[in-house]
C-alpha positions as CSV (number, residue, x, y, z in Angstrom):
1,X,2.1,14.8,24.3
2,X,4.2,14.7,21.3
3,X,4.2,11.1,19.8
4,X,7.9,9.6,19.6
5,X,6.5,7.3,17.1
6,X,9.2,7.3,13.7
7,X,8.1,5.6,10.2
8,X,10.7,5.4,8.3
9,X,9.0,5.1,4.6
10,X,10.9,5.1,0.7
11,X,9.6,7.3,-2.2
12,X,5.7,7.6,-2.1
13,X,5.5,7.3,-5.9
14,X,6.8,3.8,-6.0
15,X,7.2,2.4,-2.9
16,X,4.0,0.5,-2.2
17,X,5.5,-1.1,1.3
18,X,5.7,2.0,2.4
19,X,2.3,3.3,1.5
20,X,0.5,0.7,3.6
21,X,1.1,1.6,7.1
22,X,1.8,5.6,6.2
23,X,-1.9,5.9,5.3
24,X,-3.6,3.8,7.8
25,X,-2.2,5.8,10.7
26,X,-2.7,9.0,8.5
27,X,-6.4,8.1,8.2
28,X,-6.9,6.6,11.6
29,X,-5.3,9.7,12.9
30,X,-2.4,8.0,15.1
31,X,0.2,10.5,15.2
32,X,3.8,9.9,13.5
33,X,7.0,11.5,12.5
34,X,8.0,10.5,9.1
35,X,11.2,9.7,8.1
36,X,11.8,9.3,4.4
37,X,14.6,7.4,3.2
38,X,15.4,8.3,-0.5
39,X,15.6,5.2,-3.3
40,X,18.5,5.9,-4.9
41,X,19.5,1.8,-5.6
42,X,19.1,-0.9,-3.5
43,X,23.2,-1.9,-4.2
44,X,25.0,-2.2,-0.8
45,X,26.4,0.7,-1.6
46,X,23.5,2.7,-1.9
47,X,22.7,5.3,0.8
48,X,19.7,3.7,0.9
49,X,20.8,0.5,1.8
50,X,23.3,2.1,4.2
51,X,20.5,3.6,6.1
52,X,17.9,1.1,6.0
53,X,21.1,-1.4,7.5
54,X,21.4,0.9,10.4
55,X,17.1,-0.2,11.1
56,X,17.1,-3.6,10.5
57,X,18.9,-6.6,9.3
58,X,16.9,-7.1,5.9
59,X,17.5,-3.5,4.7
60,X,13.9,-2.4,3.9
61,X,11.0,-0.1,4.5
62,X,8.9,1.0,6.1
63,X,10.4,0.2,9.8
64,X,8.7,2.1,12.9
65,X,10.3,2.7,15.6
66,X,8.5,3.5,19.2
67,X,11.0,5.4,21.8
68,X,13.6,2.7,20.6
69,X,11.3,-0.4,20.1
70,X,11.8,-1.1,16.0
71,X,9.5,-2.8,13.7
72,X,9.8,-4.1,10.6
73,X,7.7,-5.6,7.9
74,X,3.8,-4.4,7.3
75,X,2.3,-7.2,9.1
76,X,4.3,-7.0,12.4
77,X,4.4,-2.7,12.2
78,X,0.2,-3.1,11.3
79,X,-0.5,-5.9,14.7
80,X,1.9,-3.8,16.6
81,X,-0.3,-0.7,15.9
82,X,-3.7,-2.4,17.0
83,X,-2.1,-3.2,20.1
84,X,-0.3,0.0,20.4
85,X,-3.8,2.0,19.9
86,X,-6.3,-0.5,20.7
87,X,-9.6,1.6,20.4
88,X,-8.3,3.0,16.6
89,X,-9.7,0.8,14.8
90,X,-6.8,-0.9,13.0
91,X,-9.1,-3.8,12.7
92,X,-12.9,-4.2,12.5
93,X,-14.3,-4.5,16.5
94,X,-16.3,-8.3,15.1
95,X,-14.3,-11.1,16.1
96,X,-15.6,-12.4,12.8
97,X,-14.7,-9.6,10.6
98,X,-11.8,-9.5,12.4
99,X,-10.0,-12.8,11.3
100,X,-11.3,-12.1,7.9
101,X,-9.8,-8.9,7.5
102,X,-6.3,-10.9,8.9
103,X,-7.1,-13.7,6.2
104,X,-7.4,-11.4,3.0
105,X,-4.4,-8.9,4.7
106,X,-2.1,-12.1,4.7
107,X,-3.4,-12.9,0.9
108,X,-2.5,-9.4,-0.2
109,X,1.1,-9.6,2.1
110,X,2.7,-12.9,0.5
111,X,0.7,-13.2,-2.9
112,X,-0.4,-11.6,-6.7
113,X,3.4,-11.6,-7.6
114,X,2.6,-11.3,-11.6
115,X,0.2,-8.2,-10.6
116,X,3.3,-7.1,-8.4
117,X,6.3,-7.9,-11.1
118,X,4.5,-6.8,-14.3
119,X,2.8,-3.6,-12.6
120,X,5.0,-1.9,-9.8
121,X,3.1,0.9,-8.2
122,X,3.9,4.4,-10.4
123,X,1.4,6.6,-9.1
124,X,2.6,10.1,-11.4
125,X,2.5,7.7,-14.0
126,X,-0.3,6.9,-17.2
127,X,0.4,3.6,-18.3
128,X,-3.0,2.6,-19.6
129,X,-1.1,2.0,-23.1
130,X,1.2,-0.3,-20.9
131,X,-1.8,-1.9,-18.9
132,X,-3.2,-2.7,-22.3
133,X,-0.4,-4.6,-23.7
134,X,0.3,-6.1,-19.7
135,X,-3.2,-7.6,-19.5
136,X,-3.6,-9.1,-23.7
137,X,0.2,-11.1,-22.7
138,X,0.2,-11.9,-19.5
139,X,-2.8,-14.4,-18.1
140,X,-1.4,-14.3,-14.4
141,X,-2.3,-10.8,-14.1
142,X,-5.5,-11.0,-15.2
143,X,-5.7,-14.4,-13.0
144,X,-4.7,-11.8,-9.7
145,X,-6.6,-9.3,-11.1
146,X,-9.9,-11.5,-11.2
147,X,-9.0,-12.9,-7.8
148,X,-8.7,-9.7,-6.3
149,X,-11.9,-8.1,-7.9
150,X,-13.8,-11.2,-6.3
151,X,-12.6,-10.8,-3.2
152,X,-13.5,-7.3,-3.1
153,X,-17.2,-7.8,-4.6
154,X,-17.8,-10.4,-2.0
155,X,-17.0,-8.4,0.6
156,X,-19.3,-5.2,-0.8
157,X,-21.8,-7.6,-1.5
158,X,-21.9,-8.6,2.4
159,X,-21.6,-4.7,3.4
160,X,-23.5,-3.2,0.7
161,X,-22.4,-0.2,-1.4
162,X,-20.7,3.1,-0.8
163,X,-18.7,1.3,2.3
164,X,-14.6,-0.7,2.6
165,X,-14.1,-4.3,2.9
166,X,-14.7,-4.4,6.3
167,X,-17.4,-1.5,6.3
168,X,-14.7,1.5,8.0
169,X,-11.2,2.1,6.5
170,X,-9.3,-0.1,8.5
171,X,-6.1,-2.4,7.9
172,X,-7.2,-4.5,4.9
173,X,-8.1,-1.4,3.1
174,X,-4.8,0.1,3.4
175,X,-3.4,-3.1,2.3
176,X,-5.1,-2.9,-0.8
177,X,-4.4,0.6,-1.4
178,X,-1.2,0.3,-3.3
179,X,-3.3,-2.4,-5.7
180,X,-5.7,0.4,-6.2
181,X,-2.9,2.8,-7.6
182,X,-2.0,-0.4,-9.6
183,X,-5.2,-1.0,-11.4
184,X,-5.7,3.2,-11.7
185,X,-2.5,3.6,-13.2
186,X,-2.6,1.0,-15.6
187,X,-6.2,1.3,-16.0
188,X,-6.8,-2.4,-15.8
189,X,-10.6,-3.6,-16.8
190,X,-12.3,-4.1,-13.3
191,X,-16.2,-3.3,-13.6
192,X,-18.0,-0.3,-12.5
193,X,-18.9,-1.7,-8.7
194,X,-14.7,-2.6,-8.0
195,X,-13.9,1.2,-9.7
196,X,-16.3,2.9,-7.5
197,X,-14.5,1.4,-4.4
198,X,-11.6,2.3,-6.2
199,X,-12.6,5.9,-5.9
200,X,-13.4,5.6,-2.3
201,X,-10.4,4.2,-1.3
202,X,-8.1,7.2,-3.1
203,X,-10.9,9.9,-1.9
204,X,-10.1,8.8,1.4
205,X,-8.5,11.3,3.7
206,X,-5.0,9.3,4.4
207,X,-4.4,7.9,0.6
208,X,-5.2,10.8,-0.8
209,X,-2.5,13.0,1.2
210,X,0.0,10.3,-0.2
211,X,-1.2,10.8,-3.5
212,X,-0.7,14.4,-3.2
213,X,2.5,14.0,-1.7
214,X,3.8,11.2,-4.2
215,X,2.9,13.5,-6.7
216,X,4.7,16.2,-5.5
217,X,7.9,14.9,-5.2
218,X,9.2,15.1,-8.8
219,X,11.8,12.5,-8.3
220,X,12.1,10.7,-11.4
221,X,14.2,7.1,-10.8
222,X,15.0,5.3,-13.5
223,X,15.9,1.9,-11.8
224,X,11.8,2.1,-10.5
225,X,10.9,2.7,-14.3
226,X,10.6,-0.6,-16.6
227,X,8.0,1.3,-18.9
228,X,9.8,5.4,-19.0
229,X,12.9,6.7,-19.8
230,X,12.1,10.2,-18.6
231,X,8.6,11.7,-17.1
């Protein structure tokens, strides 16, 4: 049966919202018509605003919408998905696991703002010359960055290597995802253990269709470019 299931996503090269729940259902295999919604300002005069208005009362991506029922904001769309398609492993089957997969998803959903302001997602971009200058002046980035890379090694160190946080790609992974295109695109120092589950993450089968796809969209916005003025 053909899924009625819409998500309604901005540009794949920077909008990291977006990216979340696109690849998790991509890579859990839930199916899904996507809608993209071109950034071309965020003014309320932008056709992006217009259109994102007509979803939901904030204006924003991604929104999914279910034969009519619409949700917005990762967290809801990512608990309405497990519930939606219980046995797809949107979160780890351990009860344990479980609640720390939520714990580190909600760390990820309302912190790191100096990682977020100081290094929006870019992912055509190479802005290691940028990074470089980002992480000698700015100690909050390196602060998220350091936070991050702990979190991450204490969860490989209770899995062991070559696995995700939670041992499958689930939720939390995709939550991290856009963070991964953060630290590859600025090339921030992280050791050799955090790259390698770098590599995992965009190797795997649902991020690396959005890399492909981000890549090939060739839409260069200038409002989404604090560090270029062309490509």
């Amino acid at each position: 049966m053909t899924s009625l299931i819409q998500l309604h996503i901005g540009n794949k090269n920077y909008s990291s919202w977006s990216m979340r729940p696109w690849v998790l259902m991509r890579q859990l295999g839930i199916g899904f018509e996507e809608v993209m919604i071109r950034f071309d300002g965020f003014g309320p005069d932008s056709n992006f605003k217009r259109a994102t208005l007509k979803l939901n009362p904030l204006g924003k991506v991604p929104v999914l919408n279910d034969d009519g029922l619409v949700i917005w904001d990762t967290l809801a769309i990512i608990e309405y998905l497990a519930e939606r398609f219980p046995g797809a492993g949107v979160w780890p089957r351990d009860r344990r696991l479980r609640a720390r997969a939520r714990s580190l998803c909600n760390d990820m959903h309302s912190g790191f703002s100096a990682l977020r302001s100081h290094c929006p997602m870019n992912i055509e971009a190479d802005l290691r010359e940028v990074g470089q200058s980002i992480w000698a002046q700015h100690e909050a980035v390196r602060s998220d960055v350091q936070l991050i890379c702990r979190m991450w090694e204490e969860r490989l160190d209770a899995l062991g290597k070559d696995r995700m946080l939670m041992g499958e790609f689930c939720a939390l992974d995709a939550f991290y995802a856009p963070v991964v295109m953060r630290l590859h695109t600025y090339q921030l120092p992280v050791s050799d253990r955090i790259r390698a589950y770098m590599d995992r993450v965009r190797e795997a089968p649902g991020v690396r269709a959005w890399i492909e796809e981000a890549l090939a969209e060739q839409d260069f916005l200038p409002f989404e470019e604090p560090y270029r003025s062309h490509r």
